[in-house]
ROTOR-366866 format. One record per residue (C-alpha): x, y, z; residue in three letters. Coordinates in steps of 0.25 Angstrom, whole numbers. Layout:
BEGIN
@c1: X | c2: Y | c3: Z | r: Ala
...
***
This chain:
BEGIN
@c1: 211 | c2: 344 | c3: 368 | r: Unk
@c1: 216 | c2: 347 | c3: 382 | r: Unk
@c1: 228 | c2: 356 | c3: 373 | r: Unk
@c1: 218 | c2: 363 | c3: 365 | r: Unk
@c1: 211 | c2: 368 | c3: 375 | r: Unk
@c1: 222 | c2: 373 | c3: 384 | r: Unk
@c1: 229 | c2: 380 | c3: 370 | r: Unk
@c1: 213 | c2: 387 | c3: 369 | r: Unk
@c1: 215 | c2: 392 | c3: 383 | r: Unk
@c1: 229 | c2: 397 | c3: 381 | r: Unk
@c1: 222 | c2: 404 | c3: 369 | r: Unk
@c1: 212 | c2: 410 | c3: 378 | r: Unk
@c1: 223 | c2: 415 | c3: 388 | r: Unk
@c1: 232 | c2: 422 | c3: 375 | r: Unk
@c1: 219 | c2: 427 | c3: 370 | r: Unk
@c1: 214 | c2: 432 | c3: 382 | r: Unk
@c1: 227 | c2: 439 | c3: 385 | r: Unk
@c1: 231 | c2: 445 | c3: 371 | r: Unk
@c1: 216 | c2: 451 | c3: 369 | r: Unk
@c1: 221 | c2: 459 | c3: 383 | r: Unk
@c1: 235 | c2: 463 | c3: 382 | r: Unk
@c1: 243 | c2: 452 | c3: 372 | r: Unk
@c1: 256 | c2: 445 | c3: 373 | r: Unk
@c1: 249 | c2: 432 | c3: 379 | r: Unk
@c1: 251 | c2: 423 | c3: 366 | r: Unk
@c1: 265 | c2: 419 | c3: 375 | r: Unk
@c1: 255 | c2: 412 | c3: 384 | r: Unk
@c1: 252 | c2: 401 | c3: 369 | r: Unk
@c1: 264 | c2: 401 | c3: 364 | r: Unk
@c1: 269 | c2: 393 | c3: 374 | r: Unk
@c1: 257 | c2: 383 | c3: 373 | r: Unk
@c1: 260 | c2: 382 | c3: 360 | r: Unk
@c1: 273 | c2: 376 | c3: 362 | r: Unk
@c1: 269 | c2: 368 | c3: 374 | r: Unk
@c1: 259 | c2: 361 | c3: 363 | r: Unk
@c1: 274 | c2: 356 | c3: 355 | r: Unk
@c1: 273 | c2: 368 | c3: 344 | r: Unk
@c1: 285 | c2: 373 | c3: 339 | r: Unk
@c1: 289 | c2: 387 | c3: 342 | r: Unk
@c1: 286 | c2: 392 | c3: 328 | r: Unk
@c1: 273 | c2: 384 | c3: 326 | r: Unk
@c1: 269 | c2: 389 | c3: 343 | r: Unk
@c1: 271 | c2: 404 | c3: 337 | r: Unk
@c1: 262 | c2: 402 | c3: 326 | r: Unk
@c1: 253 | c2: 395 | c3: 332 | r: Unk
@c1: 253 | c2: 404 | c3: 344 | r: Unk
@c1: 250 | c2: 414 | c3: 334 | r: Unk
@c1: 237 | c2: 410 | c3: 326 | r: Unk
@c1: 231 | c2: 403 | c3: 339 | r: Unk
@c1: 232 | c2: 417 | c3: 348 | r: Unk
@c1: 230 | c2: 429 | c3: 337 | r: Unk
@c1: 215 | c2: 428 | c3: 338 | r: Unk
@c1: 217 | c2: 435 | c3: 352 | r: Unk
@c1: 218 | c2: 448 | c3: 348 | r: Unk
@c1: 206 | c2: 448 | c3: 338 | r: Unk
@c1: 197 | c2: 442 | c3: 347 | r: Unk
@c1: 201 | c2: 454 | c3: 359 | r: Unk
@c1: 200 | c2: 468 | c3: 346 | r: Unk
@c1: 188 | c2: 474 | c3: 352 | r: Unk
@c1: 175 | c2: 472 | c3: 345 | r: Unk
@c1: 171 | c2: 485 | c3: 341 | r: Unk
@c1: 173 | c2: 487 | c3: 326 | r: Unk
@c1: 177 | c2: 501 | c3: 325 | r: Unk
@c1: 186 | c2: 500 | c3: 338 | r: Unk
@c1: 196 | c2: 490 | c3: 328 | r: Unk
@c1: 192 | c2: 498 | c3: 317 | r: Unk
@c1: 199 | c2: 510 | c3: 325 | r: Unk
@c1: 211 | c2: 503 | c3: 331 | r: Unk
@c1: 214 | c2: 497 | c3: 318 | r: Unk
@c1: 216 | c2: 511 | c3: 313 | r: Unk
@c1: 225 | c2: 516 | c3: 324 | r: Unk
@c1: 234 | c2: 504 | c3: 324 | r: Unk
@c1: 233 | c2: 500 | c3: 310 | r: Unk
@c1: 247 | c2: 503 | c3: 307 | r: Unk
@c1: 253 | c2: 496 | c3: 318 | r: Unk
@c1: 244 | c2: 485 | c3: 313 | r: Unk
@c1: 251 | c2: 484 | c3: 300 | r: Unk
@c1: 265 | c2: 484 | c3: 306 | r: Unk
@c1: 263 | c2: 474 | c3: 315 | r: Unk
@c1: 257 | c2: 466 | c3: 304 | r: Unk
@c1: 268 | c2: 468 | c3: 296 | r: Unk
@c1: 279 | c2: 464 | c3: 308 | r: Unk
@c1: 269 | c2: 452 | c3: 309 | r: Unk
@c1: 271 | c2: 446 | c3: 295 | r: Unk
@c1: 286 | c2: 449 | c3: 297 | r: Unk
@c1: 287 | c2: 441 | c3: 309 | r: Unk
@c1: 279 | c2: 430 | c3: 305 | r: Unk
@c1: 286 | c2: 428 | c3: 292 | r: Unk
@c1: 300 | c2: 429 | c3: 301 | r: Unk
@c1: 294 | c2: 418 | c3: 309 | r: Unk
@c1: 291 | c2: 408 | c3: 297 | r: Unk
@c1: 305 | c2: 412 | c3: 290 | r: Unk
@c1: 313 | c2: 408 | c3: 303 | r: Unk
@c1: 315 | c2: 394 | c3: 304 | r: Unk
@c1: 308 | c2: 387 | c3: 316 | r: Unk
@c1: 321 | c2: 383 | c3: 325 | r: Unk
@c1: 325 | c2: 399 | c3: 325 | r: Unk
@c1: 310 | c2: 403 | c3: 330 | r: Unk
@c1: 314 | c2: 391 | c3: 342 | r: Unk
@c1: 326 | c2: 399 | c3: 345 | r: Unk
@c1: 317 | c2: 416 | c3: 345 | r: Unk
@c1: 305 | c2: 410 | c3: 351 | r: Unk
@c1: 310 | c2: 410 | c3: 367 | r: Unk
@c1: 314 | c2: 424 | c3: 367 | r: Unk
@c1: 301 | c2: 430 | c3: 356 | r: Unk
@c1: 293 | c2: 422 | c3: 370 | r: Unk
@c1: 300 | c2: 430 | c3: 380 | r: Unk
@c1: 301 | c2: 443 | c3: 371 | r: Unk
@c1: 285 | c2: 441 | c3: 371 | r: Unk
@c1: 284 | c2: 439 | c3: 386 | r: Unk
@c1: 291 | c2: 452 | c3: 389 | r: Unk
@c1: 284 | c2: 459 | c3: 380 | r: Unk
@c1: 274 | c2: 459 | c3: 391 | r: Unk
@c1: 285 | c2: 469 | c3: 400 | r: Unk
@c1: 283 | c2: 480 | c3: 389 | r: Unk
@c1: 280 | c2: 492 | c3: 394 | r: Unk
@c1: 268 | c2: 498 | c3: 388 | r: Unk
@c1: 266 | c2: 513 | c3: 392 | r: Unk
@c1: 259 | c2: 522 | c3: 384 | r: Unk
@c1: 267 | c2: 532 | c3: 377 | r: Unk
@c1: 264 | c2: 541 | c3: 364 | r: Unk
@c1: 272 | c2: 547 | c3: 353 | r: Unk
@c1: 280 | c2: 546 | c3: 342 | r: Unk
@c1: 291 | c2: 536 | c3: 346 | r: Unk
@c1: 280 | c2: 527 | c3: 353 | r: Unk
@c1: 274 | c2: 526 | c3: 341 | r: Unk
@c1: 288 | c2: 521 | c3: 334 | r: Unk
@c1: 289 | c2: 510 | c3: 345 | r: Unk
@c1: 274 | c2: 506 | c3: 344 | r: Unk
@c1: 276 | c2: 505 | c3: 330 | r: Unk
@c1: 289 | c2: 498 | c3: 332 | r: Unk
@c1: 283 | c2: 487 | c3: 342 | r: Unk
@c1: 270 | c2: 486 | c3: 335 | r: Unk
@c1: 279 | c2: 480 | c3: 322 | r: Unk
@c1: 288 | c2: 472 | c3: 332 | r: Unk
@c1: 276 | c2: 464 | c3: 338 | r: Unk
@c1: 271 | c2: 464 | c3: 325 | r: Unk
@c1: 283 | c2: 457 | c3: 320 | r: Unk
@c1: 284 | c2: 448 | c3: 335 | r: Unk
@c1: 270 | c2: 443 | c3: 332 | r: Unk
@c1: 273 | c2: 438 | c3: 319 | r: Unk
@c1: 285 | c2: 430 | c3: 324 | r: Unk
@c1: 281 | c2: 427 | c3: 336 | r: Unk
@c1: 269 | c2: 434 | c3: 343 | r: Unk
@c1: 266 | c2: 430 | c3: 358 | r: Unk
@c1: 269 | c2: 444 | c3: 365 | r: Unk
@c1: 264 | c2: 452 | c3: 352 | r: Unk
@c1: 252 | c2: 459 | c3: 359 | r: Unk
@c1: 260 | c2: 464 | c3: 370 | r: Unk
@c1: 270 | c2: 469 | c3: 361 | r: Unk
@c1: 259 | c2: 477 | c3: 354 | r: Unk
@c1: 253 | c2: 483 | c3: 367 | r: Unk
@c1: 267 | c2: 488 | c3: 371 | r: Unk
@c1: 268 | c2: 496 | c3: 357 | r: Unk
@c1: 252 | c2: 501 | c3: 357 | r: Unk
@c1: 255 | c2: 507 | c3: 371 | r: Unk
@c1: 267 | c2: 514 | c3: 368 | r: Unk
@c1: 259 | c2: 523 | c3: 358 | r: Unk
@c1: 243 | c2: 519 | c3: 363 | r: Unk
@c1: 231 | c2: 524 | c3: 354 | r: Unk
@c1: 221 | c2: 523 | c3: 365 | r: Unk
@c1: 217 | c2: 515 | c3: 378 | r: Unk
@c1: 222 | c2: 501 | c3: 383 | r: Unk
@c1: 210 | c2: 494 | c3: 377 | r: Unk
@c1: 211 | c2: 499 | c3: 362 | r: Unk
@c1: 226 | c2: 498 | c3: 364 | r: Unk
@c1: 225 | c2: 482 | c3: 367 | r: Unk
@c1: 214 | c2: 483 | c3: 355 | r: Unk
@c1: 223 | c2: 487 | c3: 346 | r: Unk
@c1: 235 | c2: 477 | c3: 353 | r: Unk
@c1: 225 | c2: 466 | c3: 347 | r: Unk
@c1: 222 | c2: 472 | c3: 333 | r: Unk
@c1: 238 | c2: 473 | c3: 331 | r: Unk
@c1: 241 | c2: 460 | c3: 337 | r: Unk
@c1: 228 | c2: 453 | c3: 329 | r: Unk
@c1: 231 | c2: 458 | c3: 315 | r: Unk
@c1: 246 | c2: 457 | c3: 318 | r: Unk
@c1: 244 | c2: 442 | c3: 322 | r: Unk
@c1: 235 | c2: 439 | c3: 311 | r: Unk
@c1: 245 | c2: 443 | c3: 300 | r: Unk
@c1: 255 | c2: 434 | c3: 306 | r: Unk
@c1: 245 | c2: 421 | c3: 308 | r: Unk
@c1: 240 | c2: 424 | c3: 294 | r: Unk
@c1: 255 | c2: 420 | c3: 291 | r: Unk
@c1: 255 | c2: 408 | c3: 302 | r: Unk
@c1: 244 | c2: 402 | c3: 296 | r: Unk
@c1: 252 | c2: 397 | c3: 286 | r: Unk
@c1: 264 | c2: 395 | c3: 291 | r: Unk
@c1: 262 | c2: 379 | c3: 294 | r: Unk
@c1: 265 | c2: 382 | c3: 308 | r: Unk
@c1: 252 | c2: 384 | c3: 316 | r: Unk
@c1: 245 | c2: 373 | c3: 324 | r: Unk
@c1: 233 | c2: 374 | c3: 323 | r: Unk
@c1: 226 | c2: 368 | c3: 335 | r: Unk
@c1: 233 | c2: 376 | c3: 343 | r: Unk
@c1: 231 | c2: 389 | c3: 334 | r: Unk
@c1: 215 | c2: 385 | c3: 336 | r: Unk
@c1: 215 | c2: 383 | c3: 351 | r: Unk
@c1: 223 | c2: 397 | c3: 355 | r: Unk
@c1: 215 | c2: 404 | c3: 343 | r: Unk
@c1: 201 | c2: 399 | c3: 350 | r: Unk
@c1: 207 | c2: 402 | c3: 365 | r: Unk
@c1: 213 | c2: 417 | c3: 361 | r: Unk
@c1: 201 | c2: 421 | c3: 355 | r: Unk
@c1: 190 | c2: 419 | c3: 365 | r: Unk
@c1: 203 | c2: 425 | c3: 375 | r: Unk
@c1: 205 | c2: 438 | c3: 364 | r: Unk
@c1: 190 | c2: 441 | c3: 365 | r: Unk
@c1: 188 | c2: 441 | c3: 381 | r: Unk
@c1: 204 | c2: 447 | c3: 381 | r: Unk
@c1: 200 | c2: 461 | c3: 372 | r: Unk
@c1: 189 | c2: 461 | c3: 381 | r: Unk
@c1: 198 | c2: 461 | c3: 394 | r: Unk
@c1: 210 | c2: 469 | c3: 390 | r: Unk
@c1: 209 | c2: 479 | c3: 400 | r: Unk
@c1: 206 | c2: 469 | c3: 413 | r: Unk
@c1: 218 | c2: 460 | c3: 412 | r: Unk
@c1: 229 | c2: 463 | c3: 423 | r: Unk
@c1: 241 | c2: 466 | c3: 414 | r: Unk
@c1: 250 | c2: 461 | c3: 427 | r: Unk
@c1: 242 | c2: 446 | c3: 424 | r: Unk
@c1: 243 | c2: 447 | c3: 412 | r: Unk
@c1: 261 | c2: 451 | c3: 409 | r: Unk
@c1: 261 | c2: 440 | c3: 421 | r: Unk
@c1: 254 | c2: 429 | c3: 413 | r: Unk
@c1: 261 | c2: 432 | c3: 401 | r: Unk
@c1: 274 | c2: 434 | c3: 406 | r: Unk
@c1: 274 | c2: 421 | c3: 413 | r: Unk
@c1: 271 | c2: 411 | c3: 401 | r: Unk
@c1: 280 | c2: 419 | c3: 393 | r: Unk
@c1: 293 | c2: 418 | c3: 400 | r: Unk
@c1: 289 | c2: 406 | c3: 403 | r: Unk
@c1: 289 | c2: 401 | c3: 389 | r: Unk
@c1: 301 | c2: 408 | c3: 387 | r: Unk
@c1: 308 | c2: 401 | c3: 396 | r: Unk
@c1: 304 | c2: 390 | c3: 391 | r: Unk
@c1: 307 | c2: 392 | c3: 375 | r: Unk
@c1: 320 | c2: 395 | c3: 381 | r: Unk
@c1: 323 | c2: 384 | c3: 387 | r: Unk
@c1: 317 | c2: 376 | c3: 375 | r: Unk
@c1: 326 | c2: 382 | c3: 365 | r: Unk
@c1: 338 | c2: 385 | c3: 371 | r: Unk
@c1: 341 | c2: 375 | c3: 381 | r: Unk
***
């Protein structure tokens, strides 16, 4: 019980975080592992429990969606698709390689975080927001923890608007994106579900109260936090797999 609830807190945490800027599924996945999951099964598991995040934090208003929708609806689809590419790689793989990946995809997610994110527009930004909106696509279906701030790095490089409907339309992507890839997880006999049911309870009460403080978190607090657990973790994995 004592497990549950502290897994519903870390829930709350991610949640919290993801609805406001994204990334913070790397605070989980180590949890995860720390309850005796395998890598493989802490990813998937990670996945479906945390997803409900960025629902929870789209703004409410209906035609507000309706409109980002239709600006970002073709990044939309090809992060889908890179999604459903990732996710079958991670199901084909057999599990001792993903051992072998999963310490570097941890601290390739953590330094996502040092991505410079400055507004810039024309036509070669829109080439690499295209091209990184397909690569987190394709991270999140292999992996994931990261994903969001992957996204908000590619959105700024080419913005549609203000910092509020850009971290909108971070958590559309990322949510659709994610659902594609845990519509595949579900069946993939590798989810635990207790788990999945005490972060999916804790991210979506944090997701609701996280869109509604996207703009008051200190990004400095935020990076630090992040930052921390994941190269912690990394070390870690590291010295779990290759020592």
């Amino acid at each position: 019980m004592l497990s549950f609830i502290l897994v519903v807190l870390t829930g709350f945490l991610v949640g919290a975080i993801n609805g406001m800027a994204g990334g913070a599924s790397i605070i989980s996945y180590p949890v995860m592992l720390a309850l005796g999951l395998h890598p493989l099964d802490a990813t998937v598991t990670n996945a479906l429990g945390t997803s409900s995040a960025n629902f929870f934090a789209i703004p409410r208003g209906q035609r507000a969606v309706k409109n980002l929708i239709r600006s970002y609806r073709t990044l939309i689809v090809i992060s889908v698709v890179g999604s459903l590419i990732g996710t079958a790689l991670l199901l084909s793989f057999p599990p001792q390689v993903f051992e072998r990946i999963v310490p570097f995809l941890v601290l390739g997610a953590t330094l996502t975080m040092l991505l410079p994110a400055k507004p810039k527009v024309g036509r070669r930004n829109e080439v690499i927001e295209i091209a990184g909106i397909a690569a987190s696509g394709l991270y999140c279906g292999y992996f994931g923890p990261g994903q969001g701030v992957m996204v908000v790095a590619s959105l700024a490089r080419n913005p549609k608007g203000n910092a509020e409907a850009m971290n909108a339309a971070k958590n559309i992507i990322v949510g659709v994106t994610s659902l594609a890839a845990d519509f595949i997880y579900l069946f993939s006999g590798r989810a635990h579900w207790i788990p999945v049911l005490a972060l999916f309870i804790g991210s979506s009460f944090g997701g609701t109260l996280g869109g509604k403080w996207a703009t008051r978190m200190s990004p400095v607090f935020y990076k630090v936090l992040v930052m921390t657990v994941g190269f912690g973790a990394s070390i870690w994995l590291f010295f779990r797999y290759f020592f």
